[in-house]
C-alpha positions as CSV (number, residue, x, y, z in Angstrom):
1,X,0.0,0.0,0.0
2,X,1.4,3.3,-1.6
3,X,1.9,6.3,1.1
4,X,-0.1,8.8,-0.7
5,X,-3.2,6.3,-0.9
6,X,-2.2,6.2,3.3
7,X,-2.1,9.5,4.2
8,X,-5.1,9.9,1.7
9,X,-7.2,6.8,4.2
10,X,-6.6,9.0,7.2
11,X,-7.7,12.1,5.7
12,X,-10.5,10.5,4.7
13,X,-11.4,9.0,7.8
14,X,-10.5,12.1,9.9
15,X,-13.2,14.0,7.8
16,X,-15.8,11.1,7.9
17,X,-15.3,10.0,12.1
18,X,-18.8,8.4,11.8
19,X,-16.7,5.2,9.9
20,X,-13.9,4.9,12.5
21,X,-15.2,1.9,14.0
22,X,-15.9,0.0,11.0
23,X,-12.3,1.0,9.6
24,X,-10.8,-0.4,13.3
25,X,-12.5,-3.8,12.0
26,X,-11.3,-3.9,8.6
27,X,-7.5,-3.2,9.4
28,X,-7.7,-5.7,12.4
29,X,-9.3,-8.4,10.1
30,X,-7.1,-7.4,7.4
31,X,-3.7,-7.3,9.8
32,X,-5.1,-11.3,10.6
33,X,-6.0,-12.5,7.4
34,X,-3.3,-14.8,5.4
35,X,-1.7,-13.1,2.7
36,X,-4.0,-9.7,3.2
37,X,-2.0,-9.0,6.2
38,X,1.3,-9.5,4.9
39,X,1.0,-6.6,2.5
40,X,-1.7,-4.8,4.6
41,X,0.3,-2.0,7.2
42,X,-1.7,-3.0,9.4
43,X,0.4,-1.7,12.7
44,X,0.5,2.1,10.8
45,X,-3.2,2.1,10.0
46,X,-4.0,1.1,13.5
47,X,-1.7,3.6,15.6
48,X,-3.1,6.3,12.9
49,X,-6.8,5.3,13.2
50,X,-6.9,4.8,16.8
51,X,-5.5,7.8,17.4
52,X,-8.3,9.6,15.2
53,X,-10.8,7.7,17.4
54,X,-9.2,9.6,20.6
55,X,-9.2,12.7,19.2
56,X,-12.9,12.0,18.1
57,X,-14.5,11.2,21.5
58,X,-14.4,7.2,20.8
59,X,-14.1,5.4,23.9
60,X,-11.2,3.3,24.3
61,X,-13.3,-0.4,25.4
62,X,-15.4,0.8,21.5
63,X,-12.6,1.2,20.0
64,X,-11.0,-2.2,21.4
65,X,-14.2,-4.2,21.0
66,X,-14.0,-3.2,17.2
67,X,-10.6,-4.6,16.9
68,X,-10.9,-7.8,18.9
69,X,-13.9,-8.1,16.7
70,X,-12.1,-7.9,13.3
71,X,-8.7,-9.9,14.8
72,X,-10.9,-12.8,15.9
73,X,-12.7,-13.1,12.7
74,X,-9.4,-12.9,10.4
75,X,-7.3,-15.3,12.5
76,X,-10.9,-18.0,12.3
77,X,-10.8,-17.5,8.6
78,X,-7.8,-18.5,7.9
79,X,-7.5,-21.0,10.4
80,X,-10.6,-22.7,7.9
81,X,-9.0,-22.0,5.0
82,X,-5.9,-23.7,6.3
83,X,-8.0,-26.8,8.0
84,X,-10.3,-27.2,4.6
85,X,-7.4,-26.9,1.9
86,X,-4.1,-28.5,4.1
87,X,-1.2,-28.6,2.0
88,X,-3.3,-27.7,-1.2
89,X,-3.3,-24.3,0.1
90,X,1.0,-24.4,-1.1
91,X,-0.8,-23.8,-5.0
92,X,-2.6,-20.9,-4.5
93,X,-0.5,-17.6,-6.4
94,X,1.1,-16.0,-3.5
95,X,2.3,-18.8,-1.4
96,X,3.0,-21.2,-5.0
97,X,5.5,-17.9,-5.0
98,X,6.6,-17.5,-2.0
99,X,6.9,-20.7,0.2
100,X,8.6,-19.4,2.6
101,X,6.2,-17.8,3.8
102,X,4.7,-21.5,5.1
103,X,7.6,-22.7,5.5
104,X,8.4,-20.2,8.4
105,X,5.1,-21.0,9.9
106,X,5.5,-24.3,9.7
107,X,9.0,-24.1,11.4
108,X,7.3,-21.8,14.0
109,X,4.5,-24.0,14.9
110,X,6.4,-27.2,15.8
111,X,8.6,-25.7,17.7
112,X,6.1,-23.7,19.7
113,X,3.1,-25.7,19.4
114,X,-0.3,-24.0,20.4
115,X,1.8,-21.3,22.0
116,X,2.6,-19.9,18.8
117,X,-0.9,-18.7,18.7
118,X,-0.7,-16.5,21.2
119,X,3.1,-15.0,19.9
120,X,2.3,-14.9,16.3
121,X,-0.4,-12.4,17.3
122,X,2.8,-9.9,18.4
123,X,5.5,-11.3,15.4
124,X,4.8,-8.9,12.1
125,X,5.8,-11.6,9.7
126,X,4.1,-14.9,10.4
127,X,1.1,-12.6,12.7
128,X,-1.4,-14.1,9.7
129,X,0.5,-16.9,8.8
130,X,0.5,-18.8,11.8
131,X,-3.4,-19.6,12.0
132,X,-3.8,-21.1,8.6
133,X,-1.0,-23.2,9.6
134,X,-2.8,-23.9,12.7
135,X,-5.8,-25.2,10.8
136,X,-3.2,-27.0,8.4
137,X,-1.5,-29.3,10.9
138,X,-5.3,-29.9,12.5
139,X,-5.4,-28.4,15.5
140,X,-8.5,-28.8,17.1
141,X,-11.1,-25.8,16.6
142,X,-12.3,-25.4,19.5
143,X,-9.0,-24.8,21.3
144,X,-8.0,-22.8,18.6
145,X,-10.9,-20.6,19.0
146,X,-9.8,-20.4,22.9
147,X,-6.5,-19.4,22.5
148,X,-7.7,-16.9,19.9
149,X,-9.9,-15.4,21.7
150,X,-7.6,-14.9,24.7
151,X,-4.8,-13.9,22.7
152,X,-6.8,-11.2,20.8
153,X,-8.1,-10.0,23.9
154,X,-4.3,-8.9,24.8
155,X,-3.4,-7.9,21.0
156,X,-6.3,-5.2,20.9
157,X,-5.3,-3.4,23.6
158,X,-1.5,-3.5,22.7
159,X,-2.1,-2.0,19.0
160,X,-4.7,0.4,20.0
161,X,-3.7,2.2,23.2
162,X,-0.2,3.6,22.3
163,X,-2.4,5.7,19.1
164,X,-4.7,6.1,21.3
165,X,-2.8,7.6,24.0
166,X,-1.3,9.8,21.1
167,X,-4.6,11.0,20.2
168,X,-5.6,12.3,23.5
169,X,-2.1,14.0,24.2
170,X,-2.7,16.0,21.0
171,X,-4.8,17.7,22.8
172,X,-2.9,18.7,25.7
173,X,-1.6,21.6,26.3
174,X,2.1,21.4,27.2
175,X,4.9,23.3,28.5
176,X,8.5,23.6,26.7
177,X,10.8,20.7,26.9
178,X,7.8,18.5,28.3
179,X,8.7,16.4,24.8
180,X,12.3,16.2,25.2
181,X,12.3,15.2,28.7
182,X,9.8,12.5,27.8
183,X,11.8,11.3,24.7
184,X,14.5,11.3,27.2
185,X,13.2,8.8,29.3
186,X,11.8,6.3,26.3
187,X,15.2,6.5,25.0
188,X,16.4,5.3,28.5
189,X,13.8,2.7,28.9
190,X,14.4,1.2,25.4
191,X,18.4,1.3,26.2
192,X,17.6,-0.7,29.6
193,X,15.5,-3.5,27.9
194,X,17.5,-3.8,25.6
195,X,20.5,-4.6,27.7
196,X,18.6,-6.6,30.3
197,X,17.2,-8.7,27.2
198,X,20.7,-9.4,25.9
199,X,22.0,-9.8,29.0
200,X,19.1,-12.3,30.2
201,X,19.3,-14.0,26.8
202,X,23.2,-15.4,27.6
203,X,21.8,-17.1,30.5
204,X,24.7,-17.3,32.7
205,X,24.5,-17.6,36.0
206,X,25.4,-14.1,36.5
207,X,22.7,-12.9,34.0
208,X,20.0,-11.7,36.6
209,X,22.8,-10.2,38.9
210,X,23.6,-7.8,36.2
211,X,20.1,-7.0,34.9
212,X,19.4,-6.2,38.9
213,X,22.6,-3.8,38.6
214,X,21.4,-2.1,35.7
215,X,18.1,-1.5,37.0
216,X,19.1,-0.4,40.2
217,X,22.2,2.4,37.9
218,X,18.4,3.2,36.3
219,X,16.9,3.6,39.9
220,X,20.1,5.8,40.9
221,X,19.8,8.2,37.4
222,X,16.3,8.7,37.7
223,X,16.7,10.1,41.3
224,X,19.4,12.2,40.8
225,X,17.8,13.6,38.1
226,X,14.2,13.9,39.5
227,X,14.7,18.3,39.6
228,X,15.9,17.9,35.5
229,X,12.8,15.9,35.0
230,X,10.1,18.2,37.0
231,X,8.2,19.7,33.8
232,X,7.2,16.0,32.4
233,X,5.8,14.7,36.1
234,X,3.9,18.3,36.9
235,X,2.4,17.6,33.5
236,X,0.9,14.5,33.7
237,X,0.0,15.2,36.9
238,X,-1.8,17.7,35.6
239,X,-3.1,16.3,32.4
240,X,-4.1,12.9,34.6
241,X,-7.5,12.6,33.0
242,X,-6.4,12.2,29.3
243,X,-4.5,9.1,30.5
244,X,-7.0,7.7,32.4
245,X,-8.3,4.1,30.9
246,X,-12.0,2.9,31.2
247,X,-13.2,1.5,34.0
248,X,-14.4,2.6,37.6
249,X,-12.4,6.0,38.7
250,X,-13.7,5.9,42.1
251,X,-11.9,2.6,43.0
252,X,-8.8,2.8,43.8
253,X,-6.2,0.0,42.9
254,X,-2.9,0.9,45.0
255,X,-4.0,0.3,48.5
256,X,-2.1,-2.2,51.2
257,X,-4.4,-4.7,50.7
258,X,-3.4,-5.0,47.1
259,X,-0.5,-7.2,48.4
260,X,-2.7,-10.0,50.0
261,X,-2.0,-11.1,46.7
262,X,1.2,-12.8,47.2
263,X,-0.6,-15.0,50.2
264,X,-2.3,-17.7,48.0
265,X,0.4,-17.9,45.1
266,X,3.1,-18.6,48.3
267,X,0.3,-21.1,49.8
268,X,0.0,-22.9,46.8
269,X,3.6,-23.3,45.9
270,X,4.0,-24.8,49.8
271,X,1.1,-27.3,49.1
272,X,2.8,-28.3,46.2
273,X,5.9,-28.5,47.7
274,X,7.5,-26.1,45.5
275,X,9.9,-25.2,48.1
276,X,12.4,-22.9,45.7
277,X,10.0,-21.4,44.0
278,X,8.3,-20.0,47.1
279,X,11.6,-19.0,48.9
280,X,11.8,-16.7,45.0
281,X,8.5,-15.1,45.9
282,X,8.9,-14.3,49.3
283,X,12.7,-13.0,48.7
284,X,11.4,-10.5,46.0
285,X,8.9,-9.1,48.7
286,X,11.6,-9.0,51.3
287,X,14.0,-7.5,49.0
288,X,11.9,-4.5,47.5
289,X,10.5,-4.1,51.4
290,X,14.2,-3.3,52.1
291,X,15.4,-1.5,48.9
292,X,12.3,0.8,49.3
293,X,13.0,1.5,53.5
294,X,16.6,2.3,52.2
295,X,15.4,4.8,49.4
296,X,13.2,6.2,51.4
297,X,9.6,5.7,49.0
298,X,6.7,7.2,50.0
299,X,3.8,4.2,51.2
300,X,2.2,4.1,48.0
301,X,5.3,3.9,46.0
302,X,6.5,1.1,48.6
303,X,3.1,-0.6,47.7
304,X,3.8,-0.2,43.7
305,X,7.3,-1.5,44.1
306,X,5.9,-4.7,46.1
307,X,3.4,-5.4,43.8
308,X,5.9,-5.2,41.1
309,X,7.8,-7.5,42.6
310,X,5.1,-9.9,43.3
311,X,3.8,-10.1,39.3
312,X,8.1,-10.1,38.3
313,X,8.1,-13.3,41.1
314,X,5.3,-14.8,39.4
315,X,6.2,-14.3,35.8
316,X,9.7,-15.7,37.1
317,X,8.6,-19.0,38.5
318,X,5.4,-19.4,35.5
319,X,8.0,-19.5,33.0
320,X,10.9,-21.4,34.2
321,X,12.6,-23.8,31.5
322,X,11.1,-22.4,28.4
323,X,12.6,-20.9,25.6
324,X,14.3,-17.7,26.1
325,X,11.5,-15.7,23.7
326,X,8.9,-17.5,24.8
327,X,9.4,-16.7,28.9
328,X,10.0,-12.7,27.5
329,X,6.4,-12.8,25.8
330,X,5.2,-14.1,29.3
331,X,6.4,-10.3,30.1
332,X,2.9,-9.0,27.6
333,X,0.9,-11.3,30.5
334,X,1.7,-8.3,32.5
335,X,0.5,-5.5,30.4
336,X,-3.3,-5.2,31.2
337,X,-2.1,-4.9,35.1
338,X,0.7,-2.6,34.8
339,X,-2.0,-0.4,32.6
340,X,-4.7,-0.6,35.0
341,X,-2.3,0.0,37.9
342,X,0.0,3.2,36.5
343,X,-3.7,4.6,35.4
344,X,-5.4,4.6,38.4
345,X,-2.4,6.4,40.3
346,X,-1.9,8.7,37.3
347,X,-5.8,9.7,37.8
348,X,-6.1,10.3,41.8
349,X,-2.4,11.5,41.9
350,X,-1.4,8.7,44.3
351,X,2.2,9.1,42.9
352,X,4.0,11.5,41.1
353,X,4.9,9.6,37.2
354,X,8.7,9.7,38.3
355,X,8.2,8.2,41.9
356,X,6.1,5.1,40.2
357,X,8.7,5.1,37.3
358,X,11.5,4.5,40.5
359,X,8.6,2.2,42.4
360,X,8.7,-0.2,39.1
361,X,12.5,-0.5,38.7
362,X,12.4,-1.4,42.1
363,X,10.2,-4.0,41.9
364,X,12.0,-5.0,39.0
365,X,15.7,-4.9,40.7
366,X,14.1,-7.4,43.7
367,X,12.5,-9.8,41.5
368,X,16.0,-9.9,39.7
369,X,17.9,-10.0,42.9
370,X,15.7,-12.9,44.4
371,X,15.7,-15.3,41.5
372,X,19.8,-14.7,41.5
373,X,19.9,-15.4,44.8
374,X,17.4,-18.5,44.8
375,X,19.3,-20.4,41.4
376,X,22.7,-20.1,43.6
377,X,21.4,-22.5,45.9
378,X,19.1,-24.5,44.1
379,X,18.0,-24.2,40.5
380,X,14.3,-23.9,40.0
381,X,12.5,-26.5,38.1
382,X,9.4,-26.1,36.0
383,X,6.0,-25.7,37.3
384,X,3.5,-28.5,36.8
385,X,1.2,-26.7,34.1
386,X,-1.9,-26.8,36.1
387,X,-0.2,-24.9,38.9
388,X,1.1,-22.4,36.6
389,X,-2.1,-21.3,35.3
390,X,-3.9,-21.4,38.8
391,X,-0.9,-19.1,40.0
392,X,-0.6,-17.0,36.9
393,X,-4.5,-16.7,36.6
394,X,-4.9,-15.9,40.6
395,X,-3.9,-12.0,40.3
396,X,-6.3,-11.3,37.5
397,X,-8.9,-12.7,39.6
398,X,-7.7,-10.5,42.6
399,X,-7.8,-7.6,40.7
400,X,-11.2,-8.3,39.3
401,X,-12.4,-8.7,42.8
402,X,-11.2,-5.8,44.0
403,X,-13.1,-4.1,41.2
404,X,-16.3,-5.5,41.8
C-alpha cells in the first residue's frame, strides 16, 4: 500500500469520524488474514486510526471491541482455509511464490506448538501466517478458537492504546521541553530493555545479577535527576484525565491490601511443595521491602514496588525452563495490570509519574535480585502446568475482585 493512498485513508477517515469503527475492524481483520496482512500495514493504520478515534471522543473499550472483533474473525478465517485446503493451500498464487512464507510458519508451529498462537499475534511476519498453519496441521477448533480469543483479547489493547494515547495528548496543552524530557526517558527505557534482554538471553549464572545492577544504575539516574525531569511529572499530573483508561475512577487499585495477593500464590507453591519457588516469591517481597525503606519511598510507592515485585516473582517461577522468547512474551501477561495499575495512580495522583517510574525498577531490581539469589542454591525446576495457570490466573482474579 502506496503512502499517498495512506495518508489519503486517514484524511478520509479524519473527515468522515462516523466510519472509524468500521475502519478499526477492517485493518484488524485485514492485519489477521493470510496473505491480506502481509502486504496490509496494518500496525500504521491502527496507531493512525486509533488515534483519530481519541481525538474524536471514541471510547477506548469501542474502540477495542472493534478490533478484537475484526482480529478474531481474520485469525478463524484462515485457520478454515488452512484446515479445509491443508497442504493444497502451497498452490494458491502468493504462497505457490513464495513458500517461505509457510515454511516459516511451519518451522514456528512445531517448535512452539499452540503457543505460537498466542506470539504470532505480536511477530509482524508470520502474525497471519500462523493460524492457517494452525488449521493446516489440525489443530483442534475449539481450542483454537480459545486461545484466539484470549490472545486477541491482549493484542487489541497493545495495538490500540499507544495511538490512542497519542490521540488524547494532542490535545494537551504542554509546557517547553515536556517532549524532550519525555523522549529522554523512552530513549532510556528502550536502552535498559534492551541490555537486560541481551543480558538475560546469555543465560549465565550471572545474567540476573547484572540486569538487577542495571536497574538499580536506572533507579540511581532517575533520582538524581528527579529536579531535570520536574516539567514531564507536573504535566501528567496535571493532564491525569487524558491518561485515564476505562473503568471505575472511584476505585482505587494501589491500597495495602493489594498485596494480599502474594498469600495464595506462596500457599500454593508450599502445598505443592514447591519449596524454591516460594523461597523466590517471598525474597522478591523482602528484598523491594528493604530496597524501598533504604530509598526512602513514599507508602504508595512502597506498595507499587511490592506489587511489582510480586507479578516479576510470578512471571519468574510461570516460566521457568522455556525458551528464552517465549518466557520474555510471558512479560505481555503483565500489560493489562501494569496499565490498570500506573492509570489509576496517574488519575487520583497517588504518585507522582517519576516516583512510580523508580517504584517499578524497584520492583524490578528485587525480582531480579531474588531469582539470582534462589538459582545459587538450588536451581528452579518447571511448574506443573496446572499450577502455573492457577498461580498465573490468581492475580487477574484478585484484581477483578477488588473491582467488583
Amino acid at each position: 500500500m502506496e503512502a499517498p493512498l495512506l495518508v489519503e485513508l486517514t484524511q478520509w477517515l479524519a473527515e468522515h469520524q462516523q466510519w472509524l469503527g468500521l475502519a478499526i475492524f477492517l485493518i484488524s481483520f485485514s492485519e489477521s488474514l493470510a496473505v491480506a496482512g502481509l502486504v496490509v500495514p496494518g500496525v500504521f493504520l491502527l496507531f493512525a486510526v486509533s488515534a483519530l478515534a481519541a481525538g474524536g471522543g471514541m471510547p477506548l473499550t469501542v474502540a477495542v471491541i472493534w478490533a478484537f472483533s475484526g482480529a478474531v474473525l481474520g485469525d478463524l478465517i484462515s485457520f478454515f482455509l488452512g484446515r479445509y485446503f491443508h497442504q493444497n493451500i502451497r498452490n494458491f498464487g502468493p504462497f505457490k511464490r513464495n513458500p517461505q512464507w509457510i515454511d516459516g510458519g511451519e518451522r514456528f508451529f512445531r517448535r512452539y506448538g499452540w503457543l505460537s498462537v498466542v506470539l504470532g499475534r505480536f511477530i509482524g511476519p508470520i502474525r497471519p501466517i500462523i493460524p492457517m498453519v494452525a488449521g493446516m496441521f489440525d489443530m483442534p477448533a475449539w481450542r483454537f478458537l480459545a486461545i484466539n480469543l484470549v490472545s486477541a483479547l491482549a493484542w487489541a489493547p497493545a495495538y490500540l492504546i499507544p495511538g490512542y494515547t497519542t490521540g488524547r495528548a494532542a490535545q494537551w496543552t504542554v509546557p517547553p521541553f515536556f517532549w524532550n524530557q519525555a523522549l529522554s526517558l523512552l530513549i532510556g527505557a528502550i536502552i535498559l530493555i534492551g541490555c537486560c534482554l541481551y543480558v538475560l538471553k546469555l543465560q549465565k549464572r550471572w545474567s540476573c545479577l547484572v540486569a538487577a545492577a542495571g536497574c538499580l544504575l536506572s533507579l540511581l539516574a532517575l533520582s538524581m535527576n528527579q529536579t531535570a525531569l520536574a516539567i514531564f511529572d507536573s504535566t501528567l499530573i496535571d493532564s491525569a484525565a487524558h491518561l485515564r483508561l476505562p473503568g471505575a475512577s472511584d476505585i482505587l487499585i494501589l491500597t495495602p491490601q493489594v498485596l494480599l495477593v502474594a498469600a495464595p500464590i506462596i500457599a500454593a507453591l508450599l502445598l505443592a511443595r514447591r519449596w524454591n519457588h516460594a523461597v523466590m516469591q517471598v525474597s522478591a517481597l523482602a528484598l523491594a521491602l528493604l530496597m524501598s525503606w533504604s530509598i526512602g519511598l513514599t507508602g504508595g510507592a512502597s506498595i507499587n514496588a511490592l506489587l511489582t515485585a510480586i507479578l516479576c516473582a510470578l512471571v519468574v517461577n510461570c516460566s521457568r525452563s522455556q525458551h528464552f522468547w517465549v518466557r520474555s512474551a510471558w512479560l505481555l501477561y503483565l500489560l493489562p495490570l501494569l496499565l490498570l495499575i500506573a492509570s489509576n495512580v496517574l488519575e487520583h495522583r497517588v504518585l507522582p509519574p517519576l516516583e512510580m517510574l523508580r517504584s517499578l525498577l524497584v520492583g524490578v531490581s528485587a525480582s531480579l535480585l531474588a531469582c539470582w539469589l534462589v538459582e545459587r542454591v538450588s536451581p528452579m525446576t518447571p511448574l506443573a502446568k496446572p499450577l502455573r495457570w492457577v498461580i498465573a490466573s490468581w492475580p487477574f482474579i484478585a484484581a477483578a475482585w477488588l473491582l467488583w
